[in-house]
GUPADREN-557634 format. One record per atom (N, C-alpha, C): residue number from 0; atom name; x, y, z. Coordinates in pm, 1 decimal. Each point is the difference from the previous one (the first is absolute). Layout:
REM GUPADREN-557634
<r pos="NUM" site="CA" X="X" Y="Y" Z="Z"/>
...
REM end
This chain:
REM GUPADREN-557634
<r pos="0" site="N" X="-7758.1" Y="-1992.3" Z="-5093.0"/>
<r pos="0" site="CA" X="128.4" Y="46.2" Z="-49.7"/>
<r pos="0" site="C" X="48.3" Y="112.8" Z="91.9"/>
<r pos="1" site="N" X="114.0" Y="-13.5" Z="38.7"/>
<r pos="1" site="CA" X="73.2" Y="148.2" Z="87.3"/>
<r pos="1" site="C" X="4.7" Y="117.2" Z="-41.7"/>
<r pos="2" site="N" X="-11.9" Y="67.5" Z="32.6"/>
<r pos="2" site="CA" X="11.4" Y="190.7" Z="-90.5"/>
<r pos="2" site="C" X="141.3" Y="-22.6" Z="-34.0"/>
<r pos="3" site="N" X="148.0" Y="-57.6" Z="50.9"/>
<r pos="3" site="CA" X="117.2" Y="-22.5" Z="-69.9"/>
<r pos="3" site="C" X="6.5" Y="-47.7" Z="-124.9"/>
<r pos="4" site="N" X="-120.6" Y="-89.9" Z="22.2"/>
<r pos="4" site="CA" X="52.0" Y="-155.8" Z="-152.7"/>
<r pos="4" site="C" X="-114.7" Y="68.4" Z="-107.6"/>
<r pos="5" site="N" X="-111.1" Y="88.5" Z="66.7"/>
<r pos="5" site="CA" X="-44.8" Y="32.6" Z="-138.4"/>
<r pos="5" site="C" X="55.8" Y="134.8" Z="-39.5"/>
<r pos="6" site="N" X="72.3" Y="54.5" Z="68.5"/>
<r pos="6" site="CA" X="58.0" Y="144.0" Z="-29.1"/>
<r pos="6" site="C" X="163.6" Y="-54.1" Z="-92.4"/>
<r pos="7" site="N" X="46.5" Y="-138.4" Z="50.8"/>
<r pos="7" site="CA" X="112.5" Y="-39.6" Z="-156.0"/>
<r pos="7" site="C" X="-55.7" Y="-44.8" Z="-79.7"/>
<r pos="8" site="N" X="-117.8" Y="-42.7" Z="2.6"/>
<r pos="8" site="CA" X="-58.0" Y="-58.1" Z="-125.8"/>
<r pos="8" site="C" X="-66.8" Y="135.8" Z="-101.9"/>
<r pos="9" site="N" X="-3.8" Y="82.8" Z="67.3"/>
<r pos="9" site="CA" X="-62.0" Y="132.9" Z="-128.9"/>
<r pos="9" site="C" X="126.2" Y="52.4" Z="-14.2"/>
<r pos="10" site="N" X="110.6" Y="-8.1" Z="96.6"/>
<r pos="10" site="CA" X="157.4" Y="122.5" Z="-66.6"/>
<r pos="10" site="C" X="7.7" Y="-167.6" Z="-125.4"/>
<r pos="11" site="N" X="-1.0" Y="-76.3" Z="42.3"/>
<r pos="11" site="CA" X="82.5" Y="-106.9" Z="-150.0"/>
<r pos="11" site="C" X="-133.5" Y="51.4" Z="-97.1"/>
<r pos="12" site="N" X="-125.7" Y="-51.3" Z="35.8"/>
<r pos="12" site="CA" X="-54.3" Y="34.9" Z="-133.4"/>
<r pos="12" site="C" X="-16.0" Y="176.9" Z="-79.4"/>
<r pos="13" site="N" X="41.1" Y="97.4" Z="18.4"/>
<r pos="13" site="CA" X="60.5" Y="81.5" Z="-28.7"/>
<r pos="13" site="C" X="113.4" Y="-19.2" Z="-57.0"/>
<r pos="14" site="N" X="118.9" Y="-62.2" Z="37.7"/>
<r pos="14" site="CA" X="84.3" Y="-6.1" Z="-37.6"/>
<r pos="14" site="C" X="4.9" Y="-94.0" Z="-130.3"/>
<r pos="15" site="N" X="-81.2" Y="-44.8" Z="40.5"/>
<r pos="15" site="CA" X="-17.4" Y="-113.6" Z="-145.0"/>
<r pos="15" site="C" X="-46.9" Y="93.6" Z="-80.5"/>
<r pos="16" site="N" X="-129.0" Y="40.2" Z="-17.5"/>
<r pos="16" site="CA" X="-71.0" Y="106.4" Z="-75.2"/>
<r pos="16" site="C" X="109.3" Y="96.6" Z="-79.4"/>
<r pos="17" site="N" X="90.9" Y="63.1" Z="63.1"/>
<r pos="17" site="CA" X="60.0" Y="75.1" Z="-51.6"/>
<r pos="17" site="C" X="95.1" Y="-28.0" Z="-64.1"/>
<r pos="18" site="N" X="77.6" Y="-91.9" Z="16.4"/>
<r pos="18" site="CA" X="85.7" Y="-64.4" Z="-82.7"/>
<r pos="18" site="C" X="-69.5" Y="-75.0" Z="-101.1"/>
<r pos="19" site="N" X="-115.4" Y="-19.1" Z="16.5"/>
<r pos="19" site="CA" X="-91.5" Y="-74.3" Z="-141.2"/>
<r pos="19" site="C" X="-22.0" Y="160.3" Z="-42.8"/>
<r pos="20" site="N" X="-25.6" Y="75.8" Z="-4.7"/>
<r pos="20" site="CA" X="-29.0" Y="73.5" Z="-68.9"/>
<r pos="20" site="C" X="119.5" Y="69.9" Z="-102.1"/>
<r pos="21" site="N" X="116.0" Y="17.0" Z="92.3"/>
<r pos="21" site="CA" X="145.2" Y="-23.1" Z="-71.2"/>
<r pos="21" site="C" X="7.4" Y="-78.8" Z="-115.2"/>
<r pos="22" site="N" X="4.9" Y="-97.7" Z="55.4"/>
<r pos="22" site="CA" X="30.6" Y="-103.9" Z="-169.3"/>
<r pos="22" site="C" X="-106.7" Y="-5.3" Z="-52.0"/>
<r pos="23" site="N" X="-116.9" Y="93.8" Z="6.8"/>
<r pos="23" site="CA" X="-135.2" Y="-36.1" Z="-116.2"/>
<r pos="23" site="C" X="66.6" Y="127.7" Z="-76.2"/>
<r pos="24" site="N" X="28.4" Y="107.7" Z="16.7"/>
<r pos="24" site="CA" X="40.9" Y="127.3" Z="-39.8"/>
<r pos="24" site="C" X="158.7" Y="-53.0" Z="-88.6"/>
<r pos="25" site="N" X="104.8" Y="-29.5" Z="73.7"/>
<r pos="25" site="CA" X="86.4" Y="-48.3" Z="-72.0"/>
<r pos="25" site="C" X="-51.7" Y="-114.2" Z="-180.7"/>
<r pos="26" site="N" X="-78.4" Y="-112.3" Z="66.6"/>
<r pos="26" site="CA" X="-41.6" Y="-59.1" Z="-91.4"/>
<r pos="26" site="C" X="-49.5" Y="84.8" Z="-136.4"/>
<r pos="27" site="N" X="-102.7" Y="97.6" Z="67.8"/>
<r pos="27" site="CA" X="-93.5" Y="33.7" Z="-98.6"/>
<r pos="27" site="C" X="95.8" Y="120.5" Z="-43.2"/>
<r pos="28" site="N" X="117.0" Y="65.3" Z="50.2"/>
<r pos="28" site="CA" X="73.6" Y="102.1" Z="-86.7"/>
<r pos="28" site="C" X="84.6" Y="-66.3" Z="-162.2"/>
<r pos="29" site="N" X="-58.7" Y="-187.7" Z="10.9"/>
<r pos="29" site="CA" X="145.5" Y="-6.9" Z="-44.8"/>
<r pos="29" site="C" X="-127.9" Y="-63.9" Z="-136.3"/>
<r pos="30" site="N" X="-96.2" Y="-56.7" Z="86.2"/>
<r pos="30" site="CA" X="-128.9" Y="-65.8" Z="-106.7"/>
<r pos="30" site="C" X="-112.9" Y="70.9" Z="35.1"/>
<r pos="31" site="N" X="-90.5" Y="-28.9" Z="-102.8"/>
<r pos="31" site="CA" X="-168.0" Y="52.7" Z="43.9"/>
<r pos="31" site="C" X="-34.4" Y="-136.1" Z="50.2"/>
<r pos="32" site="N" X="27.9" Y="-49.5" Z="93.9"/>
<r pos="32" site="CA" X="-70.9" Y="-133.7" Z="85.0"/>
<r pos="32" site="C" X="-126.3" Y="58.9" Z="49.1"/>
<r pos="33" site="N" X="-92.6" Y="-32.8" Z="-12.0"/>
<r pos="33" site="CA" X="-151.1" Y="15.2" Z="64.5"/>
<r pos="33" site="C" X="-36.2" Y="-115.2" Z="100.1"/>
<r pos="34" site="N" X="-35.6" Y="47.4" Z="105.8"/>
<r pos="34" site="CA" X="-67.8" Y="-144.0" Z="76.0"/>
<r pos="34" site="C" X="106.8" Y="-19.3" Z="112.7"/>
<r pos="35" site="N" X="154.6" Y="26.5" Z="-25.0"/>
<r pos="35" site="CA" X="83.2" Y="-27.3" Z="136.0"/>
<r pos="35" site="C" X="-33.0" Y="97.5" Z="90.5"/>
<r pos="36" site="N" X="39.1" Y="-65.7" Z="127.1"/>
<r pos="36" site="CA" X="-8.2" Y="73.6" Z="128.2"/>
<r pos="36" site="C" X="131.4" Y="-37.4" Z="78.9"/>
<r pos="37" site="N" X="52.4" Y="-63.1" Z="-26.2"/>
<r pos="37" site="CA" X="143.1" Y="-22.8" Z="71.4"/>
<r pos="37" site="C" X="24.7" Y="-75.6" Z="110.5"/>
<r pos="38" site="N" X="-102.2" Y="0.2" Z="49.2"/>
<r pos="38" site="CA" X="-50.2" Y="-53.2" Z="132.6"/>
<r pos="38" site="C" X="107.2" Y="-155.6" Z="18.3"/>
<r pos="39" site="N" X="-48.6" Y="-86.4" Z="-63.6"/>
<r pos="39" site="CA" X="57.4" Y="-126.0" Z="29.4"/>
<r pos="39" site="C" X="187.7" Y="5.7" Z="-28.8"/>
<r pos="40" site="N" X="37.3" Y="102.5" Z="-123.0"/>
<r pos="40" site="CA" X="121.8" Y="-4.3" Z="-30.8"/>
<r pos="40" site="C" X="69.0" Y="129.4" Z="141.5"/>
<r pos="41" site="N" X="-62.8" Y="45.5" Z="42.1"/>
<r pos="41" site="CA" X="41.8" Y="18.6" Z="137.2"/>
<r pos="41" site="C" X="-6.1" Y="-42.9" Z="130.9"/>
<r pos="42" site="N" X="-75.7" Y="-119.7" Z="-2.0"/>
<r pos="42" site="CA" X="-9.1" Y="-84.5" Z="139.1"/>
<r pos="42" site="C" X="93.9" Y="-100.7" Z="-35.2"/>
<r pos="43" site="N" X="52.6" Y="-18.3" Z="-140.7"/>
<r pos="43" site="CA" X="70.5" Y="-86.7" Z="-29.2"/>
<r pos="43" site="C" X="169.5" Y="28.3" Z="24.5"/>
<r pos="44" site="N" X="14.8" Y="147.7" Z="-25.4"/>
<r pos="44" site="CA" X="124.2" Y="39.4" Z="-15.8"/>
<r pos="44" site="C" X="18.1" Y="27.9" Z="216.2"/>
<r pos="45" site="N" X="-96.3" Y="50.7" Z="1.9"/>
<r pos="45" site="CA" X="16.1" Y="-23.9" Z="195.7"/>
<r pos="45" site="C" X="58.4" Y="-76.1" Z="62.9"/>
<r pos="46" site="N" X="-99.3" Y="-120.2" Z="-29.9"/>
<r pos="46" site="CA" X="41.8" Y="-172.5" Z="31.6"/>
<r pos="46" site="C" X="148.4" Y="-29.1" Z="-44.8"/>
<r pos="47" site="N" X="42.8" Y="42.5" Z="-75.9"/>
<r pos="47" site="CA" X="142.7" Y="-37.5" Z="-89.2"/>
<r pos="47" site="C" X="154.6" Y="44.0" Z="48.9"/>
<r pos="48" site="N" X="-66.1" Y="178.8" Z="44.2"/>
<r pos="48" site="CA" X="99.6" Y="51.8" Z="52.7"/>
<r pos="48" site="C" X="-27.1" Y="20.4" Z="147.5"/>
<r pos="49" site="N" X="-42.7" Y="-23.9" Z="82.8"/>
<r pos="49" site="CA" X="-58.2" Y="4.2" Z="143.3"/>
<r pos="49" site="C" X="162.2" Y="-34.0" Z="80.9"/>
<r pos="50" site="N" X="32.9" Y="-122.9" Z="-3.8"/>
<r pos="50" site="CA" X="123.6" Y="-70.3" Z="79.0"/>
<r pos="50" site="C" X="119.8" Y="79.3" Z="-45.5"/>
<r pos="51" site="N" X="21.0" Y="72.6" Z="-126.1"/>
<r pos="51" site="CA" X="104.9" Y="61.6" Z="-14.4"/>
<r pos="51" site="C" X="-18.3" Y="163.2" Z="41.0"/>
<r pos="52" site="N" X="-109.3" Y="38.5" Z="-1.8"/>
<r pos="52" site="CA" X="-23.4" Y="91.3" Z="77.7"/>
<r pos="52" site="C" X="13.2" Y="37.3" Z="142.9"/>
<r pos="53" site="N" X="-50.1" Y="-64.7" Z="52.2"/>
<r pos="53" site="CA" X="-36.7" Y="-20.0" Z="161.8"/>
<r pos="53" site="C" X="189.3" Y="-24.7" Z="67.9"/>
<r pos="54" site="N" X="56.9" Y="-120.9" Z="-127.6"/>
<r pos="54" site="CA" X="158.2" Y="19.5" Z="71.0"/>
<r pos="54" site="C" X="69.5" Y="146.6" Z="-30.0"/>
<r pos="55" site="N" X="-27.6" Y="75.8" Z="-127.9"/>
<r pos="55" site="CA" X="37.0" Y="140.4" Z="-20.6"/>
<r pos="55" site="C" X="-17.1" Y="52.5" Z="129.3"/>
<r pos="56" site="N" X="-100.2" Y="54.9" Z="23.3"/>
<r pos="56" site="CA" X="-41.1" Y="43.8" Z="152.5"/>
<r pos="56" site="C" X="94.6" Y="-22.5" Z="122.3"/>
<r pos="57" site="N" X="20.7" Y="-131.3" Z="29.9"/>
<r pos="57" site="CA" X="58.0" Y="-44.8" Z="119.8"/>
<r pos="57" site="C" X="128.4" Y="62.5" Z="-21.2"/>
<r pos="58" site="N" X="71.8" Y="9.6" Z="-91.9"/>
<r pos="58" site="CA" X="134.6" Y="52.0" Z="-25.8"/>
<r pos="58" site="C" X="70.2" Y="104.0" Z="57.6"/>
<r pos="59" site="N" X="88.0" Y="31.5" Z="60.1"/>
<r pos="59" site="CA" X="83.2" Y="82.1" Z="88.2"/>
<r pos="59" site="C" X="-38.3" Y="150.3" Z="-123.9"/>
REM end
């Protein structure tokens, strides 16, 4: 693996991490959910908004 491709692969998984930790905190302010970690409902919401993101960016 390149020191590039594994140095984006720990900024995304961070970035994942922390935004899972976001919506475990949101979740659990609103329920006592035990057991979530957020994890998948943030690789999910990534995947979802990625293409509308990435065109945000390009934008003048």
């Amino acid at each position: 693996m390149t020191d590039q491709k594994e140095v984006l692969e720990m900024i995304l998984t961070a970035e994942v991490l922390a935004l899972a930790a976001a919506l475990k905190a949101e979740k659990l302010s609103r329920s006592n959910v035990m057991g979530y970690d957020g994890i998948s409902d943030a690789v999910r919401l990534i995947k979802s908004k990625r293409a509308s993101i990435l065109e945000a960016l390009t934008r003048p």
